[in-house]
N, CA, C and O atoms as a CHARMM CRD file, in Angstrom:
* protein
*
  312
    1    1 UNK  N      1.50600  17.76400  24.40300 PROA 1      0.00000
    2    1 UNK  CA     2.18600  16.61200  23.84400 PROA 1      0.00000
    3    1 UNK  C      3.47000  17.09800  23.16000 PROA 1      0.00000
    4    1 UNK  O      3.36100  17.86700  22.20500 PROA 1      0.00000
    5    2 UNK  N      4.57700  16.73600  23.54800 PROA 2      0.00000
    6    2 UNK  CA     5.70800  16.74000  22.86800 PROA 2      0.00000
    7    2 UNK  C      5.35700  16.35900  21.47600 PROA 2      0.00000
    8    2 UNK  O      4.32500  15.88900  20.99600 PROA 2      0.00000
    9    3 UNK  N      6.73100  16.75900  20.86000 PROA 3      0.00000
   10    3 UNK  CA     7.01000  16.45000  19.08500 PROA 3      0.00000
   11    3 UNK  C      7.44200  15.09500  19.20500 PROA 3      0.00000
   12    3 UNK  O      7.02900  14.24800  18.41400 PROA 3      0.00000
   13    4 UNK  N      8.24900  14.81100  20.14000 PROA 4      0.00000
   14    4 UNK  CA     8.61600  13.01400  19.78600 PROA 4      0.00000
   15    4 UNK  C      7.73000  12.44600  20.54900 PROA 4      0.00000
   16    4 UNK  O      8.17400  11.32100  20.77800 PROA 4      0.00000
   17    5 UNK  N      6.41900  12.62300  21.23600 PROA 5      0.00000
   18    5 UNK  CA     5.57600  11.90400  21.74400 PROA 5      0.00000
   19    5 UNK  C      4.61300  11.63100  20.40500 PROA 5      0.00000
   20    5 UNK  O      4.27700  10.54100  19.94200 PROA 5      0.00000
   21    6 UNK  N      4.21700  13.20800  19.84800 PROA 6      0.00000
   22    6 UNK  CA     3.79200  12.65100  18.58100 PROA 6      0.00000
   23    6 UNK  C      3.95800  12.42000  17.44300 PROA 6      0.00000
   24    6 UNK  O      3.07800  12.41500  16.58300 PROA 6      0.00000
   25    7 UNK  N      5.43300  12.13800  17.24700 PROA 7      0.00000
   26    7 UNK  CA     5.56200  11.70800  16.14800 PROA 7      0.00000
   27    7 UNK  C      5.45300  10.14300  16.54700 PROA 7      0.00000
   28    7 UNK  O      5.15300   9.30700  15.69500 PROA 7      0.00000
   29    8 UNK  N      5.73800   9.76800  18.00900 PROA 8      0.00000
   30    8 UNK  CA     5.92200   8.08400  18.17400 PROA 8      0.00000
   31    8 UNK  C      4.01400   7.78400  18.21200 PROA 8      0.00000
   32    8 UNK  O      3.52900   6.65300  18.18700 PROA 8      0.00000
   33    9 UNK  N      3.26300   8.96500  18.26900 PROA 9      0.00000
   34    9 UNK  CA     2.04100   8.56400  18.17000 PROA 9      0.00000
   35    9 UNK  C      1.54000   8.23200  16.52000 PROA 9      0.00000
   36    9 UNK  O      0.84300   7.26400  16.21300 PROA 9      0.00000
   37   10 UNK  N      2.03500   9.20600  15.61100 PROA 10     0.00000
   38   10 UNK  CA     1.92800   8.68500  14.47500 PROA 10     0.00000
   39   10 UNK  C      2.89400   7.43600  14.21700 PROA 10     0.00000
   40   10 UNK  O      2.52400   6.57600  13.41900 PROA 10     0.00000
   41   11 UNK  N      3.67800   7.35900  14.63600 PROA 11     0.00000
   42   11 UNK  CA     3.98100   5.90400  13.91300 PROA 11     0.00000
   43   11 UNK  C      3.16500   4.82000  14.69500 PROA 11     0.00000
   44   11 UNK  O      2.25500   4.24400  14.09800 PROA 11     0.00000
   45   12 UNK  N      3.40300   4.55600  15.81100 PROA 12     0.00000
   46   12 UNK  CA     2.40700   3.61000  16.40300 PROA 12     0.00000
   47   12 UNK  C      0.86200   3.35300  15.89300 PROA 12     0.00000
   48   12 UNK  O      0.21100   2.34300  16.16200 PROA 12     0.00000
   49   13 UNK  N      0.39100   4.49200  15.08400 PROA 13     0.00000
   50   13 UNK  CA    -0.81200   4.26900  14.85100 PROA 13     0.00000
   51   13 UNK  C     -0.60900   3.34100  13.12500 PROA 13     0.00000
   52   13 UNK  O     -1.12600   2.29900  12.72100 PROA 13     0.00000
   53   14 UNK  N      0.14200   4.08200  12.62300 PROA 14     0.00000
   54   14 UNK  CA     0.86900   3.52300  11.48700 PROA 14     0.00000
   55   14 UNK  C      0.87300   1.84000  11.91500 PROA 14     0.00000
   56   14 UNK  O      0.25300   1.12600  11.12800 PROA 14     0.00000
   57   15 UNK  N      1.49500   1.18000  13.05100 PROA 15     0.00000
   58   15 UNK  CA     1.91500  -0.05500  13.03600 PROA 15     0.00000
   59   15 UNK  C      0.60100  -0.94700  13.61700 PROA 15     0.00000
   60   15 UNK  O      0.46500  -2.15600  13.43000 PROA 15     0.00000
   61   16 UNK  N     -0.15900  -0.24500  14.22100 PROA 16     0.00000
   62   16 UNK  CA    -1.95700  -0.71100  14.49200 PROA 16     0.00000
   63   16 UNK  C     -2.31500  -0.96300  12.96300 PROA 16     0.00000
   64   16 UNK  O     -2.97700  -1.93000  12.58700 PROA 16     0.00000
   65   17 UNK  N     -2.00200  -0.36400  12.45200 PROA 17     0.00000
   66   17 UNK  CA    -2.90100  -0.15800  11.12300 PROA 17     0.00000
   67   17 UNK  C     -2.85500  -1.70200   9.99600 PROA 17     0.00000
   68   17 UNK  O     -3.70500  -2.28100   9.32000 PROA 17     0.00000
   69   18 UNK  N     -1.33300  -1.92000  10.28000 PROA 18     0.00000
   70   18 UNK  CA    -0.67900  -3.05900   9.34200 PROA 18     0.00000
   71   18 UNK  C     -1.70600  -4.45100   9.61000 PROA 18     0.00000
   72   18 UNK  O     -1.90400  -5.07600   8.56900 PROA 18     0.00000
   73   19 UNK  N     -2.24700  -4.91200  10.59600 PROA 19     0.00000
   74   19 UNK  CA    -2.96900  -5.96600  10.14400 PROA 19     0.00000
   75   19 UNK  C     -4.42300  -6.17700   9.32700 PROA 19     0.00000
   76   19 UNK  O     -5.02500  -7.10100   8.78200 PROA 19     0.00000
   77   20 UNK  N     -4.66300  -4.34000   9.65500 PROA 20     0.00000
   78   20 UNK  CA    -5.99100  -4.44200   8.72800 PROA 20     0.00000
   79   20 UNK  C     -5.76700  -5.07600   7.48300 PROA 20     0.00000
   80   20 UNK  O     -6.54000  -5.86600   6.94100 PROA 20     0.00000
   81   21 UNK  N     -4.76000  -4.72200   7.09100 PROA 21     0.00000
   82   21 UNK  CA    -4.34300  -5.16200   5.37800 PROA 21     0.00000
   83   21 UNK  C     -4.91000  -6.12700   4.73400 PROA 21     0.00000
   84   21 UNK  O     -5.61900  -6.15600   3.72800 PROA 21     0.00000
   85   22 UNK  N     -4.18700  -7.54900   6.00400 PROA 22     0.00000
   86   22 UNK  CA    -4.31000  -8.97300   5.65500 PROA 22     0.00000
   87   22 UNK  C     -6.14700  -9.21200   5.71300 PROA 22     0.00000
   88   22 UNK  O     -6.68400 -10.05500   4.99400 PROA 22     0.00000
   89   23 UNK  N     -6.74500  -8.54400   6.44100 PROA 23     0.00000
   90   23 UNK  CA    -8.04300  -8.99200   6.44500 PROA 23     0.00000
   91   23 UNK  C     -8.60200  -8.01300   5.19500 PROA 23     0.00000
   92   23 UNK  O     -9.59700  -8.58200   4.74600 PROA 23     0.00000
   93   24 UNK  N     -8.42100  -7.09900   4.65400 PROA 24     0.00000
   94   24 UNK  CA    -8.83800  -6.71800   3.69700 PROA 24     0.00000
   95   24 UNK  C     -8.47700  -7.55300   2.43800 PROA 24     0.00000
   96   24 UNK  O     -9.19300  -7.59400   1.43800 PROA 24     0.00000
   97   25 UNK  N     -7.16000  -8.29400   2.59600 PROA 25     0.00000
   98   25 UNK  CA    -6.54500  -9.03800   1.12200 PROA 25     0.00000
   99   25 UNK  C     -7.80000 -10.35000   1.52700 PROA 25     0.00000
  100   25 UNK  O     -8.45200 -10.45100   0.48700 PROA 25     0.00000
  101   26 UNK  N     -8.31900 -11.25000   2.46200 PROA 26     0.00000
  102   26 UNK  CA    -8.74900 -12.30100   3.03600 PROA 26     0.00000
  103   26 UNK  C     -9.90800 -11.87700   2.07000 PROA 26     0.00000
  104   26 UNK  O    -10.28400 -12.64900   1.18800 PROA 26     0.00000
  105   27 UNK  N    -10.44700 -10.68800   2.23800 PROA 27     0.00000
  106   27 UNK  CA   -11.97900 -10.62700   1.77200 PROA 27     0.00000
  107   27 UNK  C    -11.77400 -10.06400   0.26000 PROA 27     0.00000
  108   27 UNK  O    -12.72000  -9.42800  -0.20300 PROA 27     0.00000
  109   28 UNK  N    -10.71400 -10.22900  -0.48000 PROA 28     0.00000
  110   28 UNK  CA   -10.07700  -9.87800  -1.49000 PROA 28     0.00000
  111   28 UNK  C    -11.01200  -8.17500  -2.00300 PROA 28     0.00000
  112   28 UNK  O    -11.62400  -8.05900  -3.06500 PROA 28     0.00000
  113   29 UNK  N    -10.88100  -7.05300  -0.94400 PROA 29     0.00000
  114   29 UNK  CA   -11.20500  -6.00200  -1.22100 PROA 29     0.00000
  115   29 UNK  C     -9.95800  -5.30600  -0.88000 PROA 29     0.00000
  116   29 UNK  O     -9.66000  -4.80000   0.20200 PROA 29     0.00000
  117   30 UNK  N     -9.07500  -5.37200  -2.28100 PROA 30     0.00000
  118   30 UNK  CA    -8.05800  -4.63400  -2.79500 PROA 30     0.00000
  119   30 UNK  C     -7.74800  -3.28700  -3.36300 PROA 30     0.00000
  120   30 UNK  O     -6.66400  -2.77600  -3.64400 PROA 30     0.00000
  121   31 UNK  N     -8.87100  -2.87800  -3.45300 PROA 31     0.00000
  122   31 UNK  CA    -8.98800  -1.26000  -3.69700 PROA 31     0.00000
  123   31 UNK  C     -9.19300  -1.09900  -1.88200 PROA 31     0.00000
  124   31 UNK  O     -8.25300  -0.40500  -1.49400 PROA 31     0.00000
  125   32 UNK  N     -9.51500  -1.24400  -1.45600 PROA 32     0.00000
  126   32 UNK  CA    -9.24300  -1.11700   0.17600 PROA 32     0.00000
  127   32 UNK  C     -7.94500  -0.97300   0.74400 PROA 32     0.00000
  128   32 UNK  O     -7.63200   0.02700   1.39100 PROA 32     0.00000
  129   33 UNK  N     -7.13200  -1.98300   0.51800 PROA 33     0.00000
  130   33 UNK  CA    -5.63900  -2.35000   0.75600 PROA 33     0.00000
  131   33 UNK  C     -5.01600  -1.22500   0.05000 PROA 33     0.00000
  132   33 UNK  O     -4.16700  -0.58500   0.67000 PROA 33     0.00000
  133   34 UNK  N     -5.34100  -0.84300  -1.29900 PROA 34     0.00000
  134   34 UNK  CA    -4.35300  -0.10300  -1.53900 PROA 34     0.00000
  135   34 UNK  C     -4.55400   1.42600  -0.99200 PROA 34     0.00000
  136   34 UNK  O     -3.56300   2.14900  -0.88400 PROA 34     0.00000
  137   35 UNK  N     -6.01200   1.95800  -0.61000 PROA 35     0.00000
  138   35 UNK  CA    -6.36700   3.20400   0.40700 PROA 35     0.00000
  139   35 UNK  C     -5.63800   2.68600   1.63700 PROA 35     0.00000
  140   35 UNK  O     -4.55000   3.14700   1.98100 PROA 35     0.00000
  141   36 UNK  N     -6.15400   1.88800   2.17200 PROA 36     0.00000
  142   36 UNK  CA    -5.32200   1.78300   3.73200 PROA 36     0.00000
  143   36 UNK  C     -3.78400   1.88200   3.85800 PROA 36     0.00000
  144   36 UNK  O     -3.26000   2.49500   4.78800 PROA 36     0.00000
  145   37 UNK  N     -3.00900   1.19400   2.79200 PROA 37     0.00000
  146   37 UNK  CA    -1.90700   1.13400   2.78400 PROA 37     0.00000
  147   37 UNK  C     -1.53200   2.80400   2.49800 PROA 37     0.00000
  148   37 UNK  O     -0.72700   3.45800   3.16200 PROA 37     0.00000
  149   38 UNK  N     -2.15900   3.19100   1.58900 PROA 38     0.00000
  150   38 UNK  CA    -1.85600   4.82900   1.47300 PROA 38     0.00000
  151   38 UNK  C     -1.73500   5.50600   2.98900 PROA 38     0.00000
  152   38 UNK  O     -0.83300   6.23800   3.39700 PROA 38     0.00000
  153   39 UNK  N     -2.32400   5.27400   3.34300 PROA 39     0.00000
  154   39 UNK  CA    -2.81500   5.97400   4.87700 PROA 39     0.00000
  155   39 UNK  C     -1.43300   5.51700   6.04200 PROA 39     0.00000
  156   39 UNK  O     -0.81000   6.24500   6.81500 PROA 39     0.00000
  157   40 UNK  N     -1.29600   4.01500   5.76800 PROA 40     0.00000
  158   40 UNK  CA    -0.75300   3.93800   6.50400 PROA 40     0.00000
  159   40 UNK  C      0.87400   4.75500   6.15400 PROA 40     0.00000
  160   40 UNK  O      1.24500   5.50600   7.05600 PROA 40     0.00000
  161   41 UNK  N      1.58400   4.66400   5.22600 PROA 41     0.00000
  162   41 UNK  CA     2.85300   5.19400   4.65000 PROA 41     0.00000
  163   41 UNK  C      2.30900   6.56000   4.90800 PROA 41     0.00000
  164   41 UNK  O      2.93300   7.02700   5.86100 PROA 41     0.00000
  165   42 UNK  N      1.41900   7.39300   4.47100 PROA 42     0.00000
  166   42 UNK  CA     0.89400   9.12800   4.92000 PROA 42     0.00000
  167   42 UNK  C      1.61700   9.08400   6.70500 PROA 42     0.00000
  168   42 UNK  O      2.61200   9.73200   7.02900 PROA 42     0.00000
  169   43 UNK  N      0.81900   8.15800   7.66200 PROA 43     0.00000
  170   43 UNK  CA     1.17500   8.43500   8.91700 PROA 43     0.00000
  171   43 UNK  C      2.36300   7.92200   9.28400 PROA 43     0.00000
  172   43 UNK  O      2.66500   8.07500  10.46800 PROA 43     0.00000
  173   44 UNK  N      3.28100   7.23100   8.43000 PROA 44     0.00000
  174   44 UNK  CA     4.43700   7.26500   9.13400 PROA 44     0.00000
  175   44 UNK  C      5.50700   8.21800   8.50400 PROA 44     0.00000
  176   44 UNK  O      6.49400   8.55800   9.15700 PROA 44     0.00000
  177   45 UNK  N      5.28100   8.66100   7.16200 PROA 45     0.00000
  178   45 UNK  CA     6.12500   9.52200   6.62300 PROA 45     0.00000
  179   45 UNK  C      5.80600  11.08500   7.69200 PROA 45     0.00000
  180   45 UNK  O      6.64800  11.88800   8.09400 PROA 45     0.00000
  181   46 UNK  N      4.36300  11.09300   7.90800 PROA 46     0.00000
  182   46 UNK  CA     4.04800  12.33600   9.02800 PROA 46     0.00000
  183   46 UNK  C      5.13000  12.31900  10.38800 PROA 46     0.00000
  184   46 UNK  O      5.75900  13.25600  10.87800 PROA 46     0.00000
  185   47 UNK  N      5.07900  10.90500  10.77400 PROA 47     0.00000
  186   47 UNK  CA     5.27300  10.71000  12.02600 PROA 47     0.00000
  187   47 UNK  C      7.22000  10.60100  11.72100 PROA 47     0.00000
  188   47 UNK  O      7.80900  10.59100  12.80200 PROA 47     0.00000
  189   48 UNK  N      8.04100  10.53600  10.66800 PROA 48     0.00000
  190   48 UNK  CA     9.18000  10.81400  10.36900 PROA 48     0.00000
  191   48 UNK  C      9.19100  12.51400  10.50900 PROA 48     0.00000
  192   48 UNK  O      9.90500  13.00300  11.38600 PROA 48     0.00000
  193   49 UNK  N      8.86900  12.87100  10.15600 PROA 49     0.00000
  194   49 UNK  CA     8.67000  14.44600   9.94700 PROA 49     0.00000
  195   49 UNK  C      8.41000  14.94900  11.21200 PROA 49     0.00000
  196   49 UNK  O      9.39600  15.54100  11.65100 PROA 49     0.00000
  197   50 UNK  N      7.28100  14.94200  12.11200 PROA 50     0.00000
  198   50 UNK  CA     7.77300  15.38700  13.42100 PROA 50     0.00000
  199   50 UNK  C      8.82300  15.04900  14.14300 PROA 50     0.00000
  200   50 UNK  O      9.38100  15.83500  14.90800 PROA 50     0.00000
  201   51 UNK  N      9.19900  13.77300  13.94600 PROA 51     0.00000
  202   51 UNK  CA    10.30600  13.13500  14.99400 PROA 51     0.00000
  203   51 UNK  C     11.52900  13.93000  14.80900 PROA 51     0.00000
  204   51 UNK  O     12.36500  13.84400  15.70800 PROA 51     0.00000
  205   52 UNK  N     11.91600  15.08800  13.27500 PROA 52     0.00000
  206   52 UNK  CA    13.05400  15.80000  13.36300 PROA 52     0.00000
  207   52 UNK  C     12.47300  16.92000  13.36100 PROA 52     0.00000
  208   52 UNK  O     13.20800  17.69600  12.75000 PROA 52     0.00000
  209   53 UNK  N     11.34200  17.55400  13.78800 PROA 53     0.00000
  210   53 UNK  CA    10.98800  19.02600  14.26900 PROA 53     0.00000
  211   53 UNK  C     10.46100  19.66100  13.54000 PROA 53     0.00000
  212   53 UNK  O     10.32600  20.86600  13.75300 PROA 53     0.00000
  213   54 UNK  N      9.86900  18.91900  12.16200 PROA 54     0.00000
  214   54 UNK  CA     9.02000  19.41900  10.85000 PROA 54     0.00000
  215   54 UNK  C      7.23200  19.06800  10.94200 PROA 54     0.00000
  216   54 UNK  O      6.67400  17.97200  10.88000 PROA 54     0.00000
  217   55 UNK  N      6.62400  20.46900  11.11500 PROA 55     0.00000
  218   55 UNK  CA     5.10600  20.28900  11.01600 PROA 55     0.00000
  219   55 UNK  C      4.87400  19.36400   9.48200 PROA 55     0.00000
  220   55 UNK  O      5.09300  19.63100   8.30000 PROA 55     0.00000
  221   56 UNK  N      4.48100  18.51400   9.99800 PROA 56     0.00000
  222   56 UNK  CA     3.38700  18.37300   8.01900 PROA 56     0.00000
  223   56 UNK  C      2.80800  19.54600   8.00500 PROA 56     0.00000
  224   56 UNK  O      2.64700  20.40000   8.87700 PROA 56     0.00000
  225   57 UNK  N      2.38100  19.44700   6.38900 PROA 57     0.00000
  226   57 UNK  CA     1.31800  19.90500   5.90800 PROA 57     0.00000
  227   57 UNK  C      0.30100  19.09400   5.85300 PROA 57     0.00000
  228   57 UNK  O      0.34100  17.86800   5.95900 PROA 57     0.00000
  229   58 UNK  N     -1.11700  20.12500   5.59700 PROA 58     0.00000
  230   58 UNK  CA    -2.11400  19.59000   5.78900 PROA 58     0.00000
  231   58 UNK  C     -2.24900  18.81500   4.16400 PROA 58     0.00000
  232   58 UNK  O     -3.30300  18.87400   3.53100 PROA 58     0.00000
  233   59 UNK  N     -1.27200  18.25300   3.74700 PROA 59     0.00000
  234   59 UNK  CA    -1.69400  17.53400   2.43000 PROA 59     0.00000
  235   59 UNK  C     -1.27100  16.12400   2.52100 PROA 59     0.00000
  236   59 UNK  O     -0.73800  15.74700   3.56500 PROA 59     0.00000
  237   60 UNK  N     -1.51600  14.99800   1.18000 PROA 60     0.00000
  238   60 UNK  CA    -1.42600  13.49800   1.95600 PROA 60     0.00000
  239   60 UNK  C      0.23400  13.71000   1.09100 PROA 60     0.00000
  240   60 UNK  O      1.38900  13.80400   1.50800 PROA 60     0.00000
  241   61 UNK  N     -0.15800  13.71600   0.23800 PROA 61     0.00000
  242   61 UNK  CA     1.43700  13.83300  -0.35100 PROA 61     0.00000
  243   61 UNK  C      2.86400  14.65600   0.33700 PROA 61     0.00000
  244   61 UNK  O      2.87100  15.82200  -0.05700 PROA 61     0.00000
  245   62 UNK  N      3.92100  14.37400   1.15000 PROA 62     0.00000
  246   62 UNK  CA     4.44400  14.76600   1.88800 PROA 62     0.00000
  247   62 UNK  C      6.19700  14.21200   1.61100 PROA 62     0.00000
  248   62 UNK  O      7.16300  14.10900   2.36800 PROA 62     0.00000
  249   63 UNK  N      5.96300  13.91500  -0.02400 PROA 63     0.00000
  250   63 UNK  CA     7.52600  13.10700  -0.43000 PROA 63     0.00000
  251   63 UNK  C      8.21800  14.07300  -0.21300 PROA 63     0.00000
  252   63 UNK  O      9.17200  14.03300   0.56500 PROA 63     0.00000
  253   64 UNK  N      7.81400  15.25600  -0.95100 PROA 64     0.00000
  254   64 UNK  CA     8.80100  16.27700  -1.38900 PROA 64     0.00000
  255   64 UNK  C      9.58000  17.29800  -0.17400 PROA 64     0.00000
  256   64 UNK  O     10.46800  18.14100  -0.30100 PROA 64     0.00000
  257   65 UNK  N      8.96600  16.90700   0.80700 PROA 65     0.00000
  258   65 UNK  CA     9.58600  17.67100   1.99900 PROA 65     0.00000
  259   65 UNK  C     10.11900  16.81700   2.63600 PROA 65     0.00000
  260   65 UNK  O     10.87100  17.37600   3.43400 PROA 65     0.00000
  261   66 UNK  N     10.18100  15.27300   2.79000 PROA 66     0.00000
  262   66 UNK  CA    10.68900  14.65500   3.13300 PROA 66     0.00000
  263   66 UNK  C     12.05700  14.84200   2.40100 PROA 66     0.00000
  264   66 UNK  O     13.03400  15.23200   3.03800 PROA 66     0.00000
  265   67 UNK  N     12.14500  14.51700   0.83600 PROA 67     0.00000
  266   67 UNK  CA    13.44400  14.63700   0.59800 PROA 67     0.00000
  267   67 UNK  C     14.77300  15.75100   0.77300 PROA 67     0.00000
  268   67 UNK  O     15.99500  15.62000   0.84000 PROA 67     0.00000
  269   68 UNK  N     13.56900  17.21100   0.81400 PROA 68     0.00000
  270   68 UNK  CA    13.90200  18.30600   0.73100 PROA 68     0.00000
  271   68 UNK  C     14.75200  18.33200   2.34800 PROA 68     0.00000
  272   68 UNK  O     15.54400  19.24400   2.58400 PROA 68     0.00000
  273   69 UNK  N     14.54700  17.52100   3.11200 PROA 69     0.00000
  274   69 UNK  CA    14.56800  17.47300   4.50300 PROA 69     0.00000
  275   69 UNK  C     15.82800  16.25900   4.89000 PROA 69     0.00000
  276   69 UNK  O     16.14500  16.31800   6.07800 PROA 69     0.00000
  277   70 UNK  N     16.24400  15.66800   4.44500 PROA 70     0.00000
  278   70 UNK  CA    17.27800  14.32900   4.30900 PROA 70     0.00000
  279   70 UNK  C     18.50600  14.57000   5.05000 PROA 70     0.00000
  280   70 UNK  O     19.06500  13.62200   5.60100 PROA 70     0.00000
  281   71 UNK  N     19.03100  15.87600   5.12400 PROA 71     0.00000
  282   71 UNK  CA    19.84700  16.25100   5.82500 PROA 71     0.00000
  283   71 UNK  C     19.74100  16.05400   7.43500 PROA 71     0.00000
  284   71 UNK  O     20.72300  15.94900   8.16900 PROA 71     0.00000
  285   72 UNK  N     18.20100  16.01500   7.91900 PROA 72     0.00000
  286   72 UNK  CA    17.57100  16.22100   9.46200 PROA 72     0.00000
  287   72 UNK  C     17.59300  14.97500   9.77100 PROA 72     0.00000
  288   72 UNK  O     18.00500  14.80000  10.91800 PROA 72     0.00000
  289   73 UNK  N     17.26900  13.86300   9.11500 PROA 73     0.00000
  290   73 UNK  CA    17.16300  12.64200   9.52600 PROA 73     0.00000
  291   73 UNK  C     18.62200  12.37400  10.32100 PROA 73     0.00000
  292   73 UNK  O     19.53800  13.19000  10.42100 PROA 73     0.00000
  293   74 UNK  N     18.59200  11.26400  10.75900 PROA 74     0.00000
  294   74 UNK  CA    19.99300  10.57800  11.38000 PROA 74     0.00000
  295   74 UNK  C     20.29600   9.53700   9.91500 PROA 74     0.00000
  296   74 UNK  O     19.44800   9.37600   9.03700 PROA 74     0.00000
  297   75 UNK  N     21.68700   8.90100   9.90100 PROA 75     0.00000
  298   75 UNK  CA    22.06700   8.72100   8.73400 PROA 75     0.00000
  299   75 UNK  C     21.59400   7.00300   8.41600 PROA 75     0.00000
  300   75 UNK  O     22.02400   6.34400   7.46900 PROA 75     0.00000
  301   76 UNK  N     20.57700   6.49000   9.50300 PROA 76     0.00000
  302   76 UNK  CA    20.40800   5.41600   9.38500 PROA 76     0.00000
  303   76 UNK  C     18.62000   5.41500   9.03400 PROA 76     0.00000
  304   76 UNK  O     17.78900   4.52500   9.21500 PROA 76     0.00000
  305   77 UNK  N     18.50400   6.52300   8.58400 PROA 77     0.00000
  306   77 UNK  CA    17.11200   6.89900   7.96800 PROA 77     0.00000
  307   77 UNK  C     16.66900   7.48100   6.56300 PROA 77     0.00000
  308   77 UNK  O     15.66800   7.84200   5.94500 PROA 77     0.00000
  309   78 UNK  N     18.09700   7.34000   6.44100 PROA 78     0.00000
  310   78 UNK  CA    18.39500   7.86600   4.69200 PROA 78     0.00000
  311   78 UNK  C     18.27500   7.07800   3.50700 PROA 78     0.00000
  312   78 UNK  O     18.51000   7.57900   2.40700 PROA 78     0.00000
């Protein structure tokens, strides 16, 4: 698998993810929403990060290399 195959695999999974939300807010289990929503921002900030040639780390927190990294993006991702 290519790097931009999977980084478009992490985001795509990222955008599957977005309707769980509404059915978690429906059954008002909001400590849910706010794990899922974690998860979901984890796999697309991942899936930013491969798309310019950067492994994640194996950790969920992944701001700091993102910013550290701002230069790699294209300028309409800044």
């Amino acid at each position: 698998m290519t790097t931009t195959t999977l980084a478009q695999s992490y985001l795509v999974k990222a955008v599957k993810r977005l309707p769980i939300l509404q059915l978690l807010i429906d059954q008002d289990a909001y400590s849910d929403v706010v794990r899922e929503s974690q998860e979901i921002v984890e796999l697309a900030l991942k899936g930013l990060l491969r798309q310019v040639g950067i492994e994640p780390p194996k950790q969920h927190d992944v701001s700091d290399l993102i910013l550290g990294a701002m230069e790699r993006f294209p300028e309409s991702q800044r």
